[in-house]
Backbone as XML, in Angstrom:
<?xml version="1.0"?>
<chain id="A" units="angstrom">
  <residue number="1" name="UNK">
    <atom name="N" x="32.347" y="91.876" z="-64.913"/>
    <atom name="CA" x="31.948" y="90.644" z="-65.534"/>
    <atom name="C" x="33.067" y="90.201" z="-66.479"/>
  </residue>
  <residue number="2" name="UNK">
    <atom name="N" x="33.411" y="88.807" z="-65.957"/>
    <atom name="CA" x="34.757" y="88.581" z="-67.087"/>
    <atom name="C" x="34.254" y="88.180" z="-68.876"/>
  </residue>
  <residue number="3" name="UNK">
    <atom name="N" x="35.176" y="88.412" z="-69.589"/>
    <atom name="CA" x="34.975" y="88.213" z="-70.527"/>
    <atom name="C" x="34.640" y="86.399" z="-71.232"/>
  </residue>
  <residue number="4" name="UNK">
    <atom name="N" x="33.868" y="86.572" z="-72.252"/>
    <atom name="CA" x="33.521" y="84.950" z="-72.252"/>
    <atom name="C" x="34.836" y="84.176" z="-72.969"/>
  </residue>
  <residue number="5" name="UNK">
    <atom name="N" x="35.441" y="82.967" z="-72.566"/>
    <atom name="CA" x="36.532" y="82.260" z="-73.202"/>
    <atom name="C" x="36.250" y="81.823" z="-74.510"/>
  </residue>
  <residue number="6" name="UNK">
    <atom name="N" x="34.921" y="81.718" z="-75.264"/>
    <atom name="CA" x="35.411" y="81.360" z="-76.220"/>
    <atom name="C" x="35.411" y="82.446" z="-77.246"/>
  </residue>
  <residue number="7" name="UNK">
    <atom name="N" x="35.761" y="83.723" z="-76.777"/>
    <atom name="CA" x="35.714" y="84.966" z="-78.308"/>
    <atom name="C" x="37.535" y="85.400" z="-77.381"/>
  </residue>
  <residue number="8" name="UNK">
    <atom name="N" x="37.676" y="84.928" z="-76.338"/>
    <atom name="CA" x="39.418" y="84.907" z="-76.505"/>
    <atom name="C" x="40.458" y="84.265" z="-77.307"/>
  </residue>
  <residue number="9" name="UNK">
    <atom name="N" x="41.347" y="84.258" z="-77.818"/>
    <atom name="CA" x="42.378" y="83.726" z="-78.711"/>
    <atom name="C" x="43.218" y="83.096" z="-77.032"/>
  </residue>
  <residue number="10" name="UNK">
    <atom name="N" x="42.801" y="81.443" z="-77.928"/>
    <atom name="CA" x="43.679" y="80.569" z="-76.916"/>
    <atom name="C" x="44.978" y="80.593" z="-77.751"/>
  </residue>
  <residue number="11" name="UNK">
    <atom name="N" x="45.956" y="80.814" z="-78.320"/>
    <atom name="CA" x="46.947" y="80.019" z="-78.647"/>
    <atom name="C" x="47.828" y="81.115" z="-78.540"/>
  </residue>
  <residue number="12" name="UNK">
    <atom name="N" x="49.176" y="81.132" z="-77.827"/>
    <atom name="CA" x="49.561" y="82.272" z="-77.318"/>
    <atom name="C" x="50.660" y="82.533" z="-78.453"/>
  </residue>
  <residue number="13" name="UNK">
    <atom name="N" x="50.772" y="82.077" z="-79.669"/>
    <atom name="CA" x="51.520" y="82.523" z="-80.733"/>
    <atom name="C" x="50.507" y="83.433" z="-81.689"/>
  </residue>
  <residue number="14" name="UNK">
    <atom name="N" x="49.170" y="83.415" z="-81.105"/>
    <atom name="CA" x="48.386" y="84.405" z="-82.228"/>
    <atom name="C" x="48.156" y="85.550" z="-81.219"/>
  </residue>
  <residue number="15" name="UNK">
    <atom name="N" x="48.729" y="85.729" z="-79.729"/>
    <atom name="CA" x="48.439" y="86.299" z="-79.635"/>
    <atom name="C" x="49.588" y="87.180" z="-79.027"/>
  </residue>
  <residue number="16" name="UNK">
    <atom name="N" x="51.073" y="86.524" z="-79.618"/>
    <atom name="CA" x="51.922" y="87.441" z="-79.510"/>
    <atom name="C" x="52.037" y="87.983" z="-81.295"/>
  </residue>
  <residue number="17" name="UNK">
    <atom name="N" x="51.611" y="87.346" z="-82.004"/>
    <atom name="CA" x="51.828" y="87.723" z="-83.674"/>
    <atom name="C" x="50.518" y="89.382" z="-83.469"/>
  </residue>
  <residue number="18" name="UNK">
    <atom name="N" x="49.690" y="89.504" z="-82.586"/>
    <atom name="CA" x="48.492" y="90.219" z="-82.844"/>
    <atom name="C" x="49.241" y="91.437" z="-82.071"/>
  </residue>
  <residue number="19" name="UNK">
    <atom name="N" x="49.765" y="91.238" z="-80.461"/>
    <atom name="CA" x="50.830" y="92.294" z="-80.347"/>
    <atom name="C" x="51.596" y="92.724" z="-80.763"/>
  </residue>
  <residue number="20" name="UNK">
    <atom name="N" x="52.706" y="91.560" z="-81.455"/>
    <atom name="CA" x="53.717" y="92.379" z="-82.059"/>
    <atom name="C" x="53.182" y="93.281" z="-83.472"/>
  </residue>
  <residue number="21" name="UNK">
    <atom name="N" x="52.448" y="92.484" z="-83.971"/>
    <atom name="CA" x="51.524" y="93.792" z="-85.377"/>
    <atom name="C" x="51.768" y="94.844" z="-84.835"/>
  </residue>
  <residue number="22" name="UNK">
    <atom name="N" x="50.866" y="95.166" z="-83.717"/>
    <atom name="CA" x="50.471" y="96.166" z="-83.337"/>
    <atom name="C" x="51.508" y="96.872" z="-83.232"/>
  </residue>
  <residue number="23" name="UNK">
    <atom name="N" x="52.257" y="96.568" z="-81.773"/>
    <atom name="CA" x="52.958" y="97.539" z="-81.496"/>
    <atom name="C" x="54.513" y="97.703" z="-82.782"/>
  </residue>
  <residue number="24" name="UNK">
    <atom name="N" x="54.597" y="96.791" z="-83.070"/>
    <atom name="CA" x="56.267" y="96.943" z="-84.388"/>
    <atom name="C" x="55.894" y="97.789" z="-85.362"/>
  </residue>
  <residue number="25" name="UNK">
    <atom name="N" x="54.790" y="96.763" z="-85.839"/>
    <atom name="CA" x="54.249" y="96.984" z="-87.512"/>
    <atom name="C" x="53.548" y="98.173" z="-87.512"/>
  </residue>
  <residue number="26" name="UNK">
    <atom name="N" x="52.613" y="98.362" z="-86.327"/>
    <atom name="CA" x="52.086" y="100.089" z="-86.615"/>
    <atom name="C" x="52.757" y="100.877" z="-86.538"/>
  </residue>
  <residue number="27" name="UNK">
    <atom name="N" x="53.658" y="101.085" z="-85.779"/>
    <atom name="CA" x="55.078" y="102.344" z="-85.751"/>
    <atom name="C" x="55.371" y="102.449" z="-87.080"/>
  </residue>
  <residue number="28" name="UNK">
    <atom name="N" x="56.147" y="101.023" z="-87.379"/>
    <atom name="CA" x="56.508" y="100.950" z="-88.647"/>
    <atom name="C" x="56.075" y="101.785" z="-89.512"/>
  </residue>
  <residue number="29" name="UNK">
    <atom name="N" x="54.719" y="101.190" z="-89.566"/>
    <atom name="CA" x="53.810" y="101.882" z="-91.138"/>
    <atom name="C" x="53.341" y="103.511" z="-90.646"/>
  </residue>
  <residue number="30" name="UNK">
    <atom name="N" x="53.474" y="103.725" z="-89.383"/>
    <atom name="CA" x="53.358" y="105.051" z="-89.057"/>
    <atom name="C" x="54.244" y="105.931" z="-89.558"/>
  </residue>
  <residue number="31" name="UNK">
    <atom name="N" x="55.626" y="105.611" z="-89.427"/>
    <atom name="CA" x="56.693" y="106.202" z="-89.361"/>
    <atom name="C" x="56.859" y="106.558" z="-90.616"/>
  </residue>
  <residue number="32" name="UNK">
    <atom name="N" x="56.917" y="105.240" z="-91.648"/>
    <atom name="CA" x="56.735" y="105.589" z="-93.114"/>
    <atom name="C" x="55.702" y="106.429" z="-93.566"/>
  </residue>
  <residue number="33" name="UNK">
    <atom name="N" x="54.641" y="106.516" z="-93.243"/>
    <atom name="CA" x="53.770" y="106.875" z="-93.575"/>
    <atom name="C" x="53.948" y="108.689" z="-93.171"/>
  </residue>
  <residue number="34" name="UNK">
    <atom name="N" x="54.248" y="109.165" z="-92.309"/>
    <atom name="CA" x="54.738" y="110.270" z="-92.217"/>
    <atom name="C" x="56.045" y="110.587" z="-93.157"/>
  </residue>
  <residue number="35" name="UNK">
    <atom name="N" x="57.098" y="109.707" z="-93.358"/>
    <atom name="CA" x="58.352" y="109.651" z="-94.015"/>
    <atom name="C" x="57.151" y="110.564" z="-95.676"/>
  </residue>
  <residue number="36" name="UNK">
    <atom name="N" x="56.577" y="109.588" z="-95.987"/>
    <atom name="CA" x="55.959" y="110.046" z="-97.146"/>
    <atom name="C" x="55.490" y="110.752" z="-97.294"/>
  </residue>
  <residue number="37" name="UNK">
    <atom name="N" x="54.995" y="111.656" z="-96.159"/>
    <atom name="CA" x="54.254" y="112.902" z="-96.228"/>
    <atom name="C" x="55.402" y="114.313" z="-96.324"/>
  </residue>
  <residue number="38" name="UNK">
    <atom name="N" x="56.241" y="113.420" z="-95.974"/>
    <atom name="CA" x="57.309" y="114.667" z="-96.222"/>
    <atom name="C" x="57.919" y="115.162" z="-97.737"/>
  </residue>
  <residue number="39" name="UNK">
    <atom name="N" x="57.452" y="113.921" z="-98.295"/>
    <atom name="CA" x="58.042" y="113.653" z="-99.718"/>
    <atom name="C" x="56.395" y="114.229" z="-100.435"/>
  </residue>
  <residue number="40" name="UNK">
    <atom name="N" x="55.771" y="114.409" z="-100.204"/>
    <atom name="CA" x="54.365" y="114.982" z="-100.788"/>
    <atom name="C" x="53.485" y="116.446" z="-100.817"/>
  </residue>
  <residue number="41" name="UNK">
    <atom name="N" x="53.810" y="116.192" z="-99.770"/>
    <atom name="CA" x="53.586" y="118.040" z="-99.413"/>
    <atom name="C" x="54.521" y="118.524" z="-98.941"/>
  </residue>
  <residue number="42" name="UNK">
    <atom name="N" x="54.292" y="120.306" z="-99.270"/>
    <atom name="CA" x="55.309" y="121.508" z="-99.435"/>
    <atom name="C" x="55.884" y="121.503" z="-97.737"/>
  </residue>
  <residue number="43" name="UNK">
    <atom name="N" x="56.578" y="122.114" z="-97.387"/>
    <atom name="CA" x="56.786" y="122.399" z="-96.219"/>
    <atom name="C" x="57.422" y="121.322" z="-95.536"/>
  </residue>
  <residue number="44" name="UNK">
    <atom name="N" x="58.103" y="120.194" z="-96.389"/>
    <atom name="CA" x="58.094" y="118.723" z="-95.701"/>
    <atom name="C" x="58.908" y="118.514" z="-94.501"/>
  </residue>
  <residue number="45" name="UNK">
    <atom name="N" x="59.825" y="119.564" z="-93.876"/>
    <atom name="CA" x="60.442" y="119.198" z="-92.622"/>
    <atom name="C" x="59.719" y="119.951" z="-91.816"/>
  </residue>
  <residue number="46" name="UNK">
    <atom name="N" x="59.199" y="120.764" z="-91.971"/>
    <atom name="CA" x="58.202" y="121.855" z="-91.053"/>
    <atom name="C" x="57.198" y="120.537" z="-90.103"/>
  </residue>
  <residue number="47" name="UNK">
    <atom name="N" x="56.719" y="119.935" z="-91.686"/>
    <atom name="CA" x="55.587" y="119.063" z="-91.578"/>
    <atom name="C" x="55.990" y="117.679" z="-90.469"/>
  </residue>
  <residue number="48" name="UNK">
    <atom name="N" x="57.278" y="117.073" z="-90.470"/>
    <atom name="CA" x="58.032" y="116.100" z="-89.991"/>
    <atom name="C" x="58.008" y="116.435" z="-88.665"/>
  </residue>
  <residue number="49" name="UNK">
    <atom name="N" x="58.322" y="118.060" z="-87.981"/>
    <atom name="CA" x="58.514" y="118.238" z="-87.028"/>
    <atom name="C" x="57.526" y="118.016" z="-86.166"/>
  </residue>
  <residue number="50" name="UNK">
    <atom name="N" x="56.529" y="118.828" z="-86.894"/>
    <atom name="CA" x="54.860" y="118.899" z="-86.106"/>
    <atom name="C" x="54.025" y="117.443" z="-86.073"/>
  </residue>
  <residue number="51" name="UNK">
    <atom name="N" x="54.270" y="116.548" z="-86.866"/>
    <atom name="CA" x="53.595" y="115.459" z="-87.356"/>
    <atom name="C" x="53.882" y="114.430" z="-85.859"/>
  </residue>
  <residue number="52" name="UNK">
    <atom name="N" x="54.699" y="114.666" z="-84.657"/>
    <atom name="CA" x="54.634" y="113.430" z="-83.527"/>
    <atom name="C" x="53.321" y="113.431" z="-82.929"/>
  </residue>
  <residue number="53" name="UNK">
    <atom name="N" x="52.416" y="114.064" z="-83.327"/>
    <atom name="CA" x="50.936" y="114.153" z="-82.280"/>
    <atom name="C" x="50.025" y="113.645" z="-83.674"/>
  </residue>
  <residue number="54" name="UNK">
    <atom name="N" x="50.174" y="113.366" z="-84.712"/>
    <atom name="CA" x="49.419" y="112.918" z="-85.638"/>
    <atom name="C" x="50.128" y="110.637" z="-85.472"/>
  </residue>
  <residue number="55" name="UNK">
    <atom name="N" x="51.550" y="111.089" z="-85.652"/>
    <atom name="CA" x="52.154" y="109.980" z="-85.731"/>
    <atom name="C" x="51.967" y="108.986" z="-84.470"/>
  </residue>
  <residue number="56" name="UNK">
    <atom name="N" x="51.338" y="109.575" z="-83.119"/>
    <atom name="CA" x="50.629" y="108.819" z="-82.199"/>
    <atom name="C" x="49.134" y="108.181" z="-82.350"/>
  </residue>
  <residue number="57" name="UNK">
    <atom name="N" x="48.747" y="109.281" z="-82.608"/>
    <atom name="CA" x="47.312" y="108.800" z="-83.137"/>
    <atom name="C" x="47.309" y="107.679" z="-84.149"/>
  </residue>
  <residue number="58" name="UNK">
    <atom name="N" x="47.644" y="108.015" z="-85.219"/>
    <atom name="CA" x="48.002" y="106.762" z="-86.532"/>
    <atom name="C" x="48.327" y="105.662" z="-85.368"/>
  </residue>
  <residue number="59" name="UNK">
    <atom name="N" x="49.240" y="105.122" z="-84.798"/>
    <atom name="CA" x="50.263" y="104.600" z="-84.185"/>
    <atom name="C" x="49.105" y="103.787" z="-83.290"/>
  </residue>
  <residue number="60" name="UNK">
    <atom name="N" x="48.177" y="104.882" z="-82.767"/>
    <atom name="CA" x="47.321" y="104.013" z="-81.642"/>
    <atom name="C" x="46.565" y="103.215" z="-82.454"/>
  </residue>
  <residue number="61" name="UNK">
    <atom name="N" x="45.925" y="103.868" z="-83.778"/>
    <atom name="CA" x="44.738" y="103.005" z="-84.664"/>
    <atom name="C" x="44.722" y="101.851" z="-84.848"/>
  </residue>
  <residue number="62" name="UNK">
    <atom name="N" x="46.668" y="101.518" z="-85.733"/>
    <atom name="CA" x="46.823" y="100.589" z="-85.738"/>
    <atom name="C" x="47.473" y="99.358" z="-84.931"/>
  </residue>
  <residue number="63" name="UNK">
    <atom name="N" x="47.664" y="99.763" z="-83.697"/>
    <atom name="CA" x="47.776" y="98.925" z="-82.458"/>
    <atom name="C" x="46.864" y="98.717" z="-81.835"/>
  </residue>
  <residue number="64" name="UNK">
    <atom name="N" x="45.526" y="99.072" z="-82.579"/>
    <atom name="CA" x="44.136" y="98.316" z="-82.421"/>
    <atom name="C" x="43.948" y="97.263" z="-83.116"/>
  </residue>
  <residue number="65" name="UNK">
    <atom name="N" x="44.202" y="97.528" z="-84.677"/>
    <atom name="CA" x="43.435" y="97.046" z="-86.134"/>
    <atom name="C" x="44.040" y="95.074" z="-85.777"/>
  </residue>
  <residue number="66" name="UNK">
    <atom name="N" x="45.354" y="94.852" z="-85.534"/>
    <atom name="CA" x="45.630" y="93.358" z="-85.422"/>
    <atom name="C" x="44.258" y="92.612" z="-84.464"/>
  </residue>
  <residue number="67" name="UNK">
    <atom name="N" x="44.006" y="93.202" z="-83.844"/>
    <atom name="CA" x="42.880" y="91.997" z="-82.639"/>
    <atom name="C" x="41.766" y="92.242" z="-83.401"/>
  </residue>
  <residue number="68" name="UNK">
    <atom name="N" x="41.169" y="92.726" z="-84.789"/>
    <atom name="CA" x="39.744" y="92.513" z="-85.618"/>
    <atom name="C" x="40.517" y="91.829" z="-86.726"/>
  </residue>
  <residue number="69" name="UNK">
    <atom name="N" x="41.659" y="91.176" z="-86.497"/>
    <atom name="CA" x="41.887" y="89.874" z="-87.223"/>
    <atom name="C" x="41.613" y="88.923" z="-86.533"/>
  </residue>
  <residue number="70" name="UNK">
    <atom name="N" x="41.398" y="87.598" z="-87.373"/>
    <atom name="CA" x="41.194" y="86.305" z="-86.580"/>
    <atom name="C" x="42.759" y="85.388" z="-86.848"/>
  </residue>
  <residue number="71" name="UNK">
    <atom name="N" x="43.290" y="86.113" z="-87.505"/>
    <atom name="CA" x="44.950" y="85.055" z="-87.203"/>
    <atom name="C" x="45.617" y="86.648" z="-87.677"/>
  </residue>
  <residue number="72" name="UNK">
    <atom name="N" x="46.403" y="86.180" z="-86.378"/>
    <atom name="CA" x="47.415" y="87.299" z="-86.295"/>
    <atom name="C" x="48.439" y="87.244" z="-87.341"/>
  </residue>
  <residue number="73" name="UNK">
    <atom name="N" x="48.801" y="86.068" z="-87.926"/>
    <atom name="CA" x="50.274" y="86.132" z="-88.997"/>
    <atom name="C" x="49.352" y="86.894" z="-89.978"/>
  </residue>
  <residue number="74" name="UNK">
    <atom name="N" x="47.878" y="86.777" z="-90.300"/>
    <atom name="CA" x="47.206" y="87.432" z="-91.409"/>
    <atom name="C" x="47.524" y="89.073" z="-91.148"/>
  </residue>
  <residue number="75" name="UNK">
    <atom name="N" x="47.499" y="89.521" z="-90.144"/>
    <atom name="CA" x="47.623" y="90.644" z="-89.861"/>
    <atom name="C" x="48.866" y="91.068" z="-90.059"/>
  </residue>
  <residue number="76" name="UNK">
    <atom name="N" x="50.091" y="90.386" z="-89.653"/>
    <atom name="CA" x="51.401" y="90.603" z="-89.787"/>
    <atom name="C" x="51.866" y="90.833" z="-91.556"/>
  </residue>
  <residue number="77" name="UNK">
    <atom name="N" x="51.313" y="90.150" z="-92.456"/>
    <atom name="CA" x="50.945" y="89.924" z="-93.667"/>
    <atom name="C" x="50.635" y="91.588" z="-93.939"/>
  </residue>
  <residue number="78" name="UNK">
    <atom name="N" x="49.584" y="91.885" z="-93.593"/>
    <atom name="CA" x="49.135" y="93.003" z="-94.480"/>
    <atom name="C" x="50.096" y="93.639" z="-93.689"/>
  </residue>
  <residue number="79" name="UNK">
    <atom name="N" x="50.471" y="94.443" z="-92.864"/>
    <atom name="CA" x="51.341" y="95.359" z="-92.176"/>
    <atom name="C" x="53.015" y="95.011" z="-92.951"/>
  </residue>
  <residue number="80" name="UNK">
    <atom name="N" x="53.184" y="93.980" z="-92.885"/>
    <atom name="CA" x="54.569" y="93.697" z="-93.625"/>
    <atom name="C" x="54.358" y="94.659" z="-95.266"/>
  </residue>
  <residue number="81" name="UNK">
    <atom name="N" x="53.106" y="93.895" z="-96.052"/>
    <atom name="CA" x="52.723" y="94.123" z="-97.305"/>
    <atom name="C" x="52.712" y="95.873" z="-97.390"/>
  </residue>
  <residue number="82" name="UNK">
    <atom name="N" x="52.019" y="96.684" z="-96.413"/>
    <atom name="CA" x="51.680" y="97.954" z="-96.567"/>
    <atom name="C" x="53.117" y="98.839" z="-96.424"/>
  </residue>
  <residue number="83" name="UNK">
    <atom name="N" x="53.987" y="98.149" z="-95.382"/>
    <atom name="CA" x="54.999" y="98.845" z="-94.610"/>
    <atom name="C" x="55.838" y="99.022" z="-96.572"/>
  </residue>
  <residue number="84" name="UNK">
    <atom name="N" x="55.940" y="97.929" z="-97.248"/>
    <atom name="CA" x="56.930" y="97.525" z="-98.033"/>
    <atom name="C" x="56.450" y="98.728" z="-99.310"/>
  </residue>
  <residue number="85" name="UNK">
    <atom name="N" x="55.082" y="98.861" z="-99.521"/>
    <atom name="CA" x="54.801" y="99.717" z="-100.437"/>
    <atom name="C" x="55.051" y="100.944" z="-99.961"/>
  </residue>
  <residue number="86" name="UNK">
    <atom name="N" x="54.593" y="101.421" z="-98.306"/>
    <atom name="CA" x="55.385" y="102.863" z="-98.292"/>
    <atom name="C" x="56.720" y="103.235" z="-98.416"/>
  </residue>
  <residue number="87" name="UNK">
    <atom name="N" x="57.524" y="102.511" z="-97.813"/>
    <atom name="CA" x="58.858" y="102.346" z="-98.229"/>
    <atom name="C" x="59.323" y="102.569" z="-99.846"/>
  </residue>
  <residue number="88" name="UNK">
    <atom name="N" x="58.519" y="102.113" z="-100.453"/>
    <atom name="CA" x="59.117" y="101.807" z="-101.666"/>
    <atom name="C" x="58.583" y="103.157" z="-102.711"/>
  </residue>
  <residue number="89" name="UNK">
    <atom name="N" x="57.573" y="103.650" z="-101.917"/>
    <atom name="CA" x="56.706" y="104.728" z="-102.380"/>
    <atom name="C" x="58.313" y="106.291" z="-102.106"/>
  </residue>
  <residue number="90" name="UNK">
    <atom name="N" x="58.411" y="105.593" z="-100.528"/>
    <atom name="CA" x="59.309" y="106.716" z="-100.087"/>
    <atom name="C" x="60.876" y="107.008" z="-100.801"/>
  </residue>
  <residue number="91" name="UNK">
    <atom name="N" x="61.483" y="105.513" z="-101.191"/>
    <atom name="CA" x="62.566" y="104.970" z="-101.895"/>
    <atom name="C" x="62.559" y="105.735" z="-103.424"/>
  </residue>
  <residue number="92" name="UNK">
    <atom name="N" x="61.317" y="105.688" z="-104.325"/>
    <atom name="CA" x="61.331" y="106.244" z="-105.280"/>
    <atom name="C" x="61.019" y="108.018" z="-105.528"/>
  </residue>
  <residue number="93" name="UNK">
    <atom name="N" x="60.329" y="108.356" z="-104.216"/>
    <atom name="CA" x="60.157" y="109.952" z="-104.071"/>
    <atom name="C" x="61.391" y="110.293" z="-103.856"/>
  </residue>
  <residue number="94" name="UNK">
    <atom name="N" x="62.544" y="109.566" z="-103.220"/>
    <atom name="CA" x="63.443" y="110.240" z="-102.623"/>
    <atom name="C" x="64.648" y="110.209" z="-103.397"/>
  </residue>
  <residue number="95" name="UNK">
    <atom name="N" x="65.345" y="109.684" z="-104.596"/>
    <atom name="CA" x="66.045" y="109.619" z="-105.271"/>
    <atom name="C" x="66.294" y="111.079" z="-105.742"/>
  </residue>
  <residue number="96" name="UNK">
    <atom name="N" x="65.337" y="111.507" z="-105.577"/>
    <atom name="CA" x="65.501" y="113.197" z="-106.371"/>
    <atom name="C" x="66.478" y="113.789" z="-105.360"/>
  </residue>
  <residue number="97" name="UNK">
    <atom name="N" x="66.524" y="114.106" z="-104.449"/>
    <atom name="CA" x="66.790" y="114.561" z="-103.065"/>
    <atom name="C" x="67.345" y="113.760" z="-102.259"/>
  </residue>
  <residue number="98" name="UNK">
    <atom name="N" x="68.405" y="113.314" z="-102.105"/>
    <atom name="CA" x="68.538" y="112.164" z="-101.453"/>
    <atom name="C" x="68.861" y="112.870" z="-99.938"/>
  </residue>
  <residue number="99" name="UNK">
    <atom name="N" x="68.947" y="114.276" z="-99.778"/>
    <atom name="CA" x="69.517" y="114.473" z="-98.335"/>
    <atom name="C" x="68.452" y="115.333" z="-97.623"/>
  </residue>
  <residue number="100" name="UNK">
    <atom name="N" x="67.068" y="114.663" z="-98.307"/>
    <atom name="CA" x="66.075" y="115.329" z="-97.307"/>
    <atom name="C" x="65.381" y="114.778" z="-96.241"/>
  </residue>
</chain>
C-alpha cells in the first residue's frame, strides 16, 4: 500500500537538507562525539579503537532524527549547533594534550 502524498515532503530542497542532516551531520556529531569520549574517560585510545560499532549505531540514530523534523534547514540548525559545541567541548579538553 503506497504511502499517502500528503505526509510526504514535496519540495525536493527539504528533502535533500533532511538527507544531507542525516547522512553529513550525523557522522559529524558522531565522530565528535566519540572524539570526546576519548577526552573523558580513562583508557581513551583503547576506547577510540573499540568505539566503530557504537559510532555506527549513534550514526544510524541520527540519520533517522532529520525526517521527525518538519523543515529540514531546522534540522541542519540543530546538528550544525550540536556538532559546534562538541567540537568546542573537544578543542578545550584537548589543549592539555595536544598529541592525543
Amino acid at each position: 500500500m503506497p504511502a499517502n502524498k500528503k505526509y510526504l515532503t514535496q519540495s525536493p530542497w527539504q528533502q535533500f537538507a533532511k538527507i544531507s542532516a542525516g547522512l553529513i551531520g550525523g557522522y559529524i556529531i558522531s565522530a565528535l562525539f566519540h572524539m570526546c569520549l576519548v577526552l573523558w574517560l580513562p583508557y581513551g585510545k583503547e576506547i577510540l579503537i573499540t568505539s566503530i560499532y557504537t559510532h555506527f549505531i549513534i550514526w544510524g540514530i541520527l540519520l533517522i532524527l532529520p525526517y521527525l523534523f518538519d523543515n529540514g534547514w531546522k534540522a541542519w540548525a540543530v546538528y550544525l549547533i550540536s556538532s559546534i559545541i562538541l567540537f568546542g567541548i573537544y578543542f578545550i579538553g584537548n589543549q592539555n594534550n595536544p598529541f592525543l
